[in-house]
C-alpha positions in Angstrom: 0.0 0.0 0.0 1.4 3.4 -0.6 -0.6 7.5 -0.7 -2.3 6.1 -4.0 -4.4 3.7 -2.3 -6.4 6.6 -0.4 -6.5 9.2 -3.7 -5.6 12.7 -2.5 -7.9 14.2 -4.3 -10.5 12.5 -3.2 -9.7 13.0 0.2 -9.6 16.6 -0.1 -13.3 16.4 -1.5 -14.2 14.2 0.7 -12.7 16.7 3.9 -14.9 19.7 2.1 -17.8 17.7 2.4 -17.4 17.9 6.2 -19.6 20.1 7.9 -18.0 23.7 8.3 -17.5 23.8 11.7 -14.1 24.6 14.2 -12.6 21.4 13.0 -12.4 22.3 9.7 -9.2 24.1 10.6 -8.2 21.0 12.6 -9.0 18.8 9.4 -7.1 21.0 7.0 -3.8 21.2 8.7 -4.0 17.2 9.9 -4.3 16.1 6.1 -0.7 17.2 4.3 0.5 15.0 7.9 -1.3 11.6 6.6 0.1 12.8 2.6 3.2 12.2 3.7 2.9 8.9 4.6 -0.3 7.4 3.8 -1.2 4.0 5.3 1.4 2.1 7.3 2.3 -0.7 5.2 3.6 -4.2 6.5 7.5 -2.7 5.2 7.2 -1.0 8.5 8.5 -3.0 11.2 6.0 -2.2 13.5 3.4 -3.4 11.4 4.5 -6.0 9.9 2.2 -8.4 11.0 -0.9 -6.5 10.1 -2.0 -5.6 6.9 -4.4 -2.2 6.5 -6.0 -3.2 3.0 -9.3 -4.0 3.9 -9.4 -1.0 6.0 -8.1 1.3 2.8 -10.6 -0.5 0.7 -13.4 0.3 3.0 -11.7 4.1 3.7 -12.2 4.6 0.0 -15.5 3.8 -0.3 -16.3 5.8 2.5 -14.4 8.6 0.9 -17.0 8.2 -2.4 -19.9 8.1 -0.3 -19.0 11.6 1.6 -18.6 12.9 -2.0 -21.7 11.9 -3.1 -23.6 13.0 0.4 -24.4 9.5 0.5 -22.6 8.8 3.9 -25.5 9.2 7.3 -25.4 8.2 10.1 -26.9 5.0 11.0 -30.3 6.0 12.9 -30.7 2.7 15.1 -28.9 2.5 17.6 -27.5 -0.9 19.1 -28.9 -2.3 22.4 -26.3 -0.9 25.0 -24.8 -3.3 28.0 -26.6 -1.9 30.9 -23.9 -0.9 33.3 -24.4 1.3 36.3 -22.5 4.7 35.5 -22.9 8.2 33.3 -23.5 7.0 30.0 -22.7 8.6 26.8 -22.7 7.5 22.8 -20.2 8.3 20.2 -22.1 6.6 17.4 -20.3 6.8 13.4 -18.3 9.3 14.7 -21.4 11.9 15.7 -21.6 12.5 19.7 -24.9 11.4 20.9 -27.0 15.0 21.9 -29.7 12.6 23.7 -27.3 11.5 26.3 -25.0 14.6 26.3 -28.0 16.7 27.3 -29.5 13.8 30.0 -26.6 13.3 31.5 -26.7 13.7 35.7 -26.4 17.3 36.6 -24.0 16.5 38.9 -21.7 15.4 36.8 -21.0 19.4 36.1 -19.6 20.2 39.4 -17.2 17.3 38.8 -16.1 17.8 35.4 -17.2 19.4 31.7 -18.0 17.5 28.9 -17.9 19.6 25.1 -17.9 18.2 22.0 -14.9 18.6 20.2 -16.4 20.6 17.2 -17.0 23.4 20.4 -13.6 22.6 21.8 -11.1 21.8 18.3 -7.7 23.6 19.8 -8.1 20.4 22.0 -7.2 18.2 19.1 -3.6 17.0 18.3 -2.5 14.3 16.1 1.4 12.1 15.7 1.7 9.2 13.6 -0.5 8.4 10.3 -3.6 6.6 11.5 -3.8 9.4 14.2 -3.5 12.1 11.5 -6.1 10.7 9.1 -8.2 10.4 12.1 -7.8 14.7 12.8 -8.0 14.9 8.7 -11.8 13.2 8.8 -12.7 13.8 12.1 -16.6 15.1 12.2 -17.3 15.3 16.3 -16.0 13.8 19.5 -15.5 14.6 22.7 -13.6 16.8 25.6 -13.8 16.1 29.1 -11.9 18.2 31.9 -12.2 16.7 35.5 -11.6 19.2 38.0 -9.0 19.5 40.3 -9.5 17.4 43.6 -13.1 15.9 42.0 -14.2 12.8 40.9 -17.5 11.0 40.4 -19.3 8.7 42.3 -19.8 6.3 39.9 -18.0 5.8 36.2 -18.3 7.3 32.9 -19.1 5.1 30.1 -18.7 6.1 26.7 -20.0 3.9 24.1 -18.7 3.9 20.8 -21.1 1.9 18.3 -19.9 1.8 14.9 -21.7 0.3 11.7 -24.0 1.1 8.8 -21.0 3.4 6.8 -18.1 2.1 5.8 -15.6 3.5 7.9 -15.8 6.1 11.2 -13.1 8.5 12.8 -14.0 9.3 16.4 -11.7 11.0 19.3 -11.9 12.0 23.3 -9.6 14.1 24.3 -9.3 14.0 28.4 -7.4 16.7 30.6 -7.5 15.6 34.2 -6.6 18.5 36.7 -4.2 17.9 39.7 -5.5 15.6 42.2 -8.4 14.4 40.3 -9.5 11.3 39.5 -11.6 9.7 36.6 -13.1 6.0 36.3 -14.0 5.6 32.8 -15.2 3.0 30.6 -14.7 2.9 27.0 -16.7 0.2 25.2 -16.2 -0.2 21.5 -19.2 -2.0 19.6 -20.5 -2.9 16.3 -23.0 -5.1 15.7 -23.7 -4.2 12.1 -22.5 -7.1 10.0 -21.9 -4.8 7.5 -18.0 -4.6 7.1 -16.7 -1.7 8.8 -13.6 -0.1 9.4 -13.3 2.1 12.8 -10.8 4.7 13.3 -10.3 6.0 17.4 -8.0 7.8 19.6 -8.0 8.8 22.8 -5.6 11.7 24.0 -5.0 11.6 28.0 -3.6 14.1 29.9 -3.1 13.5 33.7 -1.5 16.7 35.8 0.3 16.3 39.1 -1.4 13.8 41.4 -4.1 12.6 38.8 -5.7 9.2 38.5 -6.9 7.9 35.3 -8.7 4.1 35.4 -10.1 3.3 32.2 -10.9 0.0 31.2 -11.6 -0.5 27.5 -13.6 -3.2 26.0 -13.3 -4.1 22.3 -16.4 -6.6 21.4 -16.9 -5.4 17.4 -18.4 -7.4 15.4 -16.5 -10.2 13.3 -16.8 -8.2 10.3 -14.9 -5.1 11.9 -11.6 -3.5 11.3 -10.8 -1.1 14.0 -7.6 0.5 14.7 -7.2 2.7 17.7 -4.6 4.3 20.0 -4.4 5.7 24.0 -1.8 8.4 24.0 -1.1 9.8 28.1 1.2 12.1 29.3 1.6 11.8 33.2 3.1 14.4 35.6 4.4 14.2 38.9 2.6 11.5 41.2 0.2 11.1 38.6 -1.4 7.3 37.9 -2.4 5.5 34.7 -4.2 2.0 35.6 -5.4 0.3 32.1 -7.3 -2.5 31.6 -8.0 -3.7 28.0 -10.2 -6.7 26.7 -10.4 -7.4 23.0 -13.2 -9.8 22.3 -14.6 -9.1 19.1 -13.5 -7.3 15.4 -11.9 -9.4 12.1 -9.2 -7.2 12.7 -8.2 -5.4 15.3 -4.7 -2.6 16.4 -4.0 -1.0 19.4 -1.5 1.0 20.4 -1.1 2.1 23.9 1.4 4.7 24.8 2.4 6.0 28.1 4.7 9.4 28.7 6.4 9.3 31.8 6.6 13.4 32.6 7.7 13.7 35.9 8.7 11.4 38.9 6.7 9.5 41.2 4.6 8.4 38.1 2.8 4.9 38.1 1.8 3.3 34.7 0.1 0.0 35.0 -1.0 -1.6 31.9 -3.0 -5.0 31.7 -5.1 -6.9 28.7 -6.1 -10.0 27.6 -7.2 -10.5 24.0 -9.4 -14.1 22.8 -9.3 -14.9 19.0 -10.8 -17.5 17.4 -11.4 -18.5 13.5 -9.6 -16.2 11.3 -9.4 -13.5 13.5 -6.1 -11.1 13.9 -5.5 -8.4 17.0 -2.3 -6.5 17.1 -1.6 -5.3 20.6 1.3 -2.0 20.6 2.4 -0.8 24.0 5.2 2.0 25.0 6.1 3.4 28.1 8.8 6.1 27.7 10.1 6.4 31.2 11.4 10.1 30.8 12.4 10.8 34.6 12.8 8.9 37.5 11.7 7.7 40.0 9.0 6.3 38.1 7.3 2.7 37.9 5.4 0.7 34.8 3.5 -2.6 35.4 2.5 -4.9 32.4 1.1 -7.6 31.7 -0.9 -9.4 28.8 -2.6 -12.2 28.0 -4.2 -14.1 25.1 -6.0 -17.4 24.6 -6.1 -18.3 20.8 -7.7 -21.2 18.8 -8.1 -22.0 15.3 -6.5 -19.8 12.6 -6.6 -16.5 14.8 -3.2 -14.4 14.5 -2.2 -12.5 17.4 0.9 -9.5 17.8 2.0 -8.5 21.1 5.0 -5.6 20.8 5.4 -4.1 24.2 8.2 -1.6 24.7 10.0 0.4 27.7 12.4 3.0 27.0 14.2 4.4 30.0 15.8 7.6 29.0 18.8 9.3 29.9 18.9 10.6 33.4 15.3 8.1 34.4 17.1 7.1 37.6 15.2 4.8 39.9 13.2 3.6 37.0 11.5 0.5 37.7 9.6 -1.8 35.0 8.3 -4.8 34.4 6.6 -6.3 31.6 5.3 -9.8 30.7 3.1 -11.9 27.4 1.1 -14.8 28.3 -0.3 -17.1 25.6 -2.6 -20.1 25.6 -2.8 -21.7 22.1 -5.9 -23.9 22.0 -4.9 -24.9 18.1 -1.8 -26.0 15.8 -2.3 -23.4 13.7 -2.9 -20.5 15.5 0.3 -18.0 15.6 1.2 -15.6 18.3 4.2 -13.2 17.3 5.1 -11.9 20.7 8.0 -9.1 20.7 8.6 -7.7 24.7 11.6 -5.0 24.7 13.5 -3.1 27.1 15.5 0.1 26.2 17.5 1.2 28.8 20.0 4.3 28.4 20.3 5.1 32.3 22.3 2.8 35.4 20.4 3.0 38.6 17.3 0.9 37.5 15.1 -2.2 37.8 13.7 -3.8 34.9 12.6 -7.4 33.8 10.4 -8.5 30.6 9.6 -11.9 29.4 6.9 -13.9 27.3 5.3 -17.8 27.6 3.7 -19.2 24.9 1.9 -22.8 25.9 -0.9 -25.0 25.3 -3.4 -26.7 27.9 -1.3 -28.4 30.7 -2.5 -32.6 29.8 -1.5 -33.0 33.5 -4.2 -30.9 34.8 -6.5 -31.7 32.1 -6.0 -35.8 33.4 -6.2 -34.6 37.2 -9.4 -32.6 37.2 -10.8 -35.4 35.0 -10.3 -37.8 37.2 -12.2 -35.9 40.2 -15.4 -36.4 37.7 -15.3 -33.2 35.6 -15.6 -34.0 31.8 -12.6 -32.4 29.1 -14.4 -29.5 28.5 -15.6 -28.5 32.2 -12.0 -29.2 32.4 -10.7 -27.1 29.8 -13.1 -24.3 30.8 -11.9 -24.0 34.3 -8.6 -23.8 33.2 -8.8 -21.2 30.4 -11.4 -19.0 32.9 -8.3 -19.4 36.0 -5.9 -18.5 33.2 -8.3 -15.5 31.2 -8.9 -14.5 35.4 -5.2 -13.4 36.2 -6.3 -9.9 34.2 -10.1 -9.5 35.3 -8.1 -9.2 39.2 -6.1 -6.3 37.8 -9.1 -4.2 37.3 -8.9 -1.1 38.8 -12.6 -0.9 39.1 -15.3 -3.8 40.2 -18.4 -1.5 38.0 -18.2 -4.1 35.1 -16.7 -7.6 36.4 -20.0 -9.6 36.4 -20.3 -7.9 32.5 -16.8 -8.8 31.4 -17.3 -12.3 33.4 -19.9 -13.1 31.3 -18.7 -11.9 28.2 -15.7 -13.6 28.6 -16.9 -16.9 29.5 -19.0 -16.4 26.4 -16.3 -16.4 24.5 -14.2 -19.1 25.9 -17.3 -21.1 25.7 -16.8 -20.2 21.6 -13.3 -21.1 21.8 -13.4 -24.5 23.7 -16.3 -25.4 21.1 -13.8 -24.9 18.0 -11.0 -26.5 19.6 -13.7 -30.3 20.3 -14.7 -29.9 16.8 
């Protein structure tokens, strides 16, 4: 793939057939950025498991339909998960005005929510996928928690994608000193229309701020979704991430963490279940900029038939990071021969005074076990179950909220169920 494959031309047509609102300015200055480069291509290293061509072929005809005014937004909305928190709906890119507007009052005296066509100075963009993101962007949102606030229950944002072809969304968080923010990001797509879905989310956590955000990918199987968490943490300021990819054809995510100032935390935990033909591409970075400073990571994955799975995690301890100290680990449970995991941990370390450690495991179900727990009167796949679930369970502990464990309990014994049933046949 090279520029050609998204036609400049047509892009520019299709960016003037945005609305003419404050992001136009935003839009205009992002696209000579994605020119440059175009689609990553799998020449790059770190994409050279993962191929974008569906998602150019489904950019392009979403590019043709903006053209021809042909491109809405989908007017039925998906059943959401009900979950107990401040719900709000990012739906093809447009910002729900329903659930903007009927949001708790008190929400307000914690923190302001805009959308970003009121608030486009908020908007910045690095990298390709992130600047074709600004180039097409149509709405999204801003939220500032106040200092020394935080609310008594989470925010959920919803982001439910299908109908058109393809859909850039953003949120863009700045989280005062001493704040803290439990949020919930739940991608979904239940359109079996192929789709290709375009996110980022900006952080930005001052001295003293929290940030828990657990993120839950459950597209579905006819998805392409490509998405990126970008924080910068300050002094004494914590990042605690918990990512679960369930769903999507294919799936990249790249999580990156800038260590700002000392007494930082980053934690940083996922698990990922593919089955069939299914591919997820998991990118994480922690540049550890000052010291002291601390990371935590760990990921898992539990893979069956022909599914492809990347795991690239990085630390980079800069120059003058003393006191650093990072860990970082890949877990992997193949249920099938041909199922491939291409795990990559890496450790870059330019400063003395620090601890770090990374490794990776890649296994199959222990036989030992499997011949133990059957001979106390389980059958193989109550077995197999338990032992996937105890293995899948290491991450649901790390959650760094309790809001949606019966949820992702369910949904993930859903889809181990799924698994299990593939790996009999």
């Amino acid at each position: 793939m090279n520029v050609a494959d998204l036609d400049s031309d047509l892009l520019k047509k299709a960016q003037a057939a945005l609305p003419a609102d404050t992001l136009r300015a935003v839009r205009e200055s992002a696209l000579p950025e994605f020119l440059q480069t175009g689609l990553p291509t799998t020449r790059v290293e770190d994409w050279r498991y993962t191929n974008l061509a569906g998602a150019s072929a489904l950019s392009q005809q979403w590019l043709e339909n903006l053209v021809a005014g042909t491109a809405t937004a989908k007017t039925r909305v998906s059943a959401l998960p009900s979950i107990d928190a401040h719900c709000l709906l990012i739906r093809n890119g447009v910002v729900d005005e329903d659930l903007l507007h009927n949001i708790d009052p008190a929400v307000a005296k914690v923190l302001s929510i805009t959308r970003l066509r009121d608030r486009a100075a908020a908007v910045t963009a690095d990298g390709p996928l992130d600047s074709l993101n600004a180039a097409m962007l149509q709405d999204g949102l801003h939220i500032q928690v106040n200092a020394g606030q935080q609310l008594d229950k989470p925010l959920v944002i919803f982001l439910d994608d299908g109908g058109n072809a393809a859909s850039h969304t953003r949120i863009v968080i700045d989280a005062e000193a001493d704040s803290r923010l439990d949020l919930i990001e739940y991608h979904l797509g239940h359109s079996a229309d192929p789709h290709f879905a375009n996110t980022v989310t900006q952080l930005a956590l001052q001295q003293g701020a929290t940030a828990n955000i657990v993120r839950i990918q459950d597209r579905a199987r006819t998805h392409i979704q490509v998405g990126k968490l970008a924080a910068s943490l300050q002094s004494s300021a914590t990042l605690d991430y918990a990512s679960f990819d369930l769903g999507g054809q294919l799936v990249r995510y790249d999580v990156m963490a800038d260590i700002q100032g000392a007494g930082a935390m980053v934690r940083m935990h996922g698990l990922y279940l593919a089955s069939d033909q299914q591919h997820i591409d998991i990118h994480t970075r922690v540049d550890h900029r000052v010291g002291p400073a601390a990371s935590r990571e760990e990921y898992r994955g539990i893979l069956n038939g022909r599914a492809r799975c990347v795991f690239n995690g990085k630390a980079i301890v800069h120059k003058g990071a003393d006191g650093t100290d990072a860990e970082q680990a890949n877990h992997n449970l193949l249920l099938s021969d041909k199922a491939e995991i291409d795990t990559k941990p890496e450790l870059e370390i330019y400063a003395d005074d620090v601890k770090c450690s990374h490794g990776a495991t890649v296994g199959q179900l222990d036989k030992s076990a499997l011949f133990y727990m059957q001979s106390r009167g389980l059958d193989r796949d109550a077995a197999a179950h338990l032992l996937t679930r105890a293995f899948a369970g290491q991450i649901l502990n790390f959650l760094p909220f309790n809001t949606v464990r019966d949820h992702l309990e369910a949904r993930i014994d859903a889809k181990l169920d799924e698994l299990l049933e593939e790996h009999t046949q």
